[in-house]
C-alpha positions, 0 to 999 in steps of 0.5 A, a space after each residue: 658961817 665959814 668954815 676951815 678945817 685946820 687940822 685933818 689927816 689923809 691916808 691913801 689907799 696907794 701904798 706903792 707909790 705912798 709907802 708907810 714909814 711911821 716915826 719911830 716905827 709905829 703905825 696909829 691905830 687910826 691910820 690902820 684902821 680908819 684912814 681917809 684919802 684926800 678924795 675921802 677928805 672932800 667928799 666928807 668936807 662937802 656933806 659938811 659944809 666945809 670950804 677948805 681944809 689943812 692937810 697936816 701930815 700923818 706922822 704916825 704914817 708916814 714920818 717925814 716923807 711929805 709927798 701925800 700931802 703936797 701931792 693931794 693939795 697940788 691937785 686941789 689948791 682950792 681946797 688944801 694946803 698941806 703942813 709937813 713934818 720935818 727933823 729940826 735937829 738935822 745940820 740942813 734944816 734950815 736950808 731944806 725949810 727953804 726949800 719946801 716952801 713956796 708955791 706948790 709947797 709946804 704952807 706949815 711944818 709940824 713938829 711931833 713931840 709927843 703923841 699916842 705913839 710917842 708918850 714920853 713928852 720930847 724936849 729937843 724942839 728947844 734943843 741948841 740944835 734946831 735953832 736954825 730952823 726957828 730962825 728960818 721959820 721966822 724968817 719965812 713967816 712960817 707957822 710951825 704946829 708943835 704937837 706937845 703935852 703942857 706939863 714939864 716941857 711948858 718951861 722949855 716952850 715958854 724958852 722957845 718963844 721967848 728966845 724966837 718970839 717973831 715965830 708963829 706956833 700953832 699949838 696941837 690940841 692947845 697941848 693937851 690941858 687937863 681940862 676933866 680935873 679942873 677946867 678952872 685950873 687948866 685955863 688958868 694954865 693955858 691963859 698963862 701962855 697968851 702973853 707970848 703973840 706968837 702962840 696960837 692954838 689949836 682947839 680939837 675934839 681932844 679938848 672940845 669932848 672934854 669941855 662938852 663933859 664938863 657943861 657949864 663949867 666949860 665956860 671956866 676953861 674958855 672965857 679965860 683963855 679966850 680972853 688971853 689970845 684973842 679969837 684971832 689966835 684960836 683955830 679950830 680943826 677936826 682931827 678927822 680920822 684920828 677923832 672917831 666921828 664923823 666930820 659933821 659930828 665933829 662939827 656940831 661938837 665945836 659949834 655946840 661947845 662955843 655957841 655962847 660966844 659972839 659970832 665975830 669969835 665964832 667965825 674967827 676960830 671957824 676959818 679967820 685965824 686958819 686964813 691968817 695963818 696960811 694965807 694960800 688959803 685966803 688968796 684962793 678962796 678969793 
């Protein structure tokens, strides 16, 4: 089985050269606490058995200055592509997107809506203001991760996809279903959303610890909406340093939560969807 990492975060130990500027002025506990540089990354991939990996900015850490990860990943292209945060409501979106791509570049964006440092859920990613830089994103072929909690912003995404539907977004922690209270319910809800062939998720230990509680009835939660997205739309990421296990028991966390699903799947969520949607990846494993 191959497998991609399509969800990592590094810090380095460099605070002069890299200096913290968390949005909104505060720091994750994970990146006080925890934080693995990218030489950390590749160390913790190889004992696992992990080929490459998806550098998704650390906005807890850094906000929008991306130099970490477009730094990690031009040392090591074989094994990295880098995805950054960027300001969508800025008058220059649009252009400075352009800009940031390319070789040696971004090969994603994240947008960070809501998160543990961010609790109340923001809904100016649909704003009329950013609607330059989705248009620029698909224009670019662009995977844009939005980090948001489905709920009451779920109308404002189906909005946005709606109103851009050539734009590929790849939703963080498939945005947090409550799978404890009902898997059966949050399934439903998540299947919901397959219709729009843009939306691709992003299956995390945030959604895989709660379907591992949930035992049989996981089954409740995934074979809906794995039926809705196809595997093709569903990539798996560890969260690594964010999540507090170690990578090869994130790993086995995924492996055992969808063993009961074909293999084809399997590989699928692993590594063929992640290829897809950042193809640098494809391209240098070849």
């Amino acid at each position: 089985m191959d497998f991609v990492d399509a969800h990592c975060h590094i810090i380095s130990a460099d605070t002069s050269s890299y200096p913290p500027a968390p949005l909104g002025g505060k720091q994750s506990a994970w990146a006080a606490t925890r934080p693995v540089t990218a030489e950390g990354m590749l160390a913790r991939m190889d004992e696992t058995g992990i080929d490459q990996a998806v550098l998704v900015q650390a906005t807890t850490h850094y906000g929008y200055d991306n130099s970490y990860v477009l730094d990690s990943t031009r040392s090591r292209p074989d094994r990295f592509v880098a995805v950054g945060t960027v300001d969508p409501l800025l008058p220059d979106a649009a252009d400075s997107l352009k800009a940031a791509v390319g070789e040696g570049g971004l090969a994603g964006v994240r947008l960070f809506t809501s998160g543990s440092t961010v609790p109340t859920q923001g809904e100016w990613f649909v704003a009329p203001e950013t609607f330059p830089f989705w248009e620029r994103a698909a224009e670019l072929d662009l995977p844009v991760c939005l980090q948001m909690r489905l709920g009451a912003a779920t109308g404002q995404l189906v909005e946005l996809l709606e109103r851009f539907p050539g734009v590929k977004v790849l939703l963080d922690h498939i945005g947090y279903p409550d799978i404890a209270a009902s898997p059966a319910r949050a399934g439903a809800e998540v299947a919901a959303l397959g219709v729009h062939p843009g939306l691709h998720l992003k299956l995390t230990h945030r959604n895989l610890e709660r379907l591992h509680d949930a035992g049989e009835q996981a089954a409740d939660f995934l074979t809906p909406v794995v039926e809705a997205f196809g595997a093709a739309r569903i990539a798996w990421g560890s969260n690594l340093p964010a999540a507090e296990q170690s990578l090869p028991e994130l790993r086995a966390l995924a492996e055992g939560v969808l063993a009961a699903l074909p293999e084809a799947d399997r590989q699928e969520i692993f590594a063929g969807t992640a290829r897809r949607l950042y193809p640098q990846l494809a391209r240098r494993d070849a």
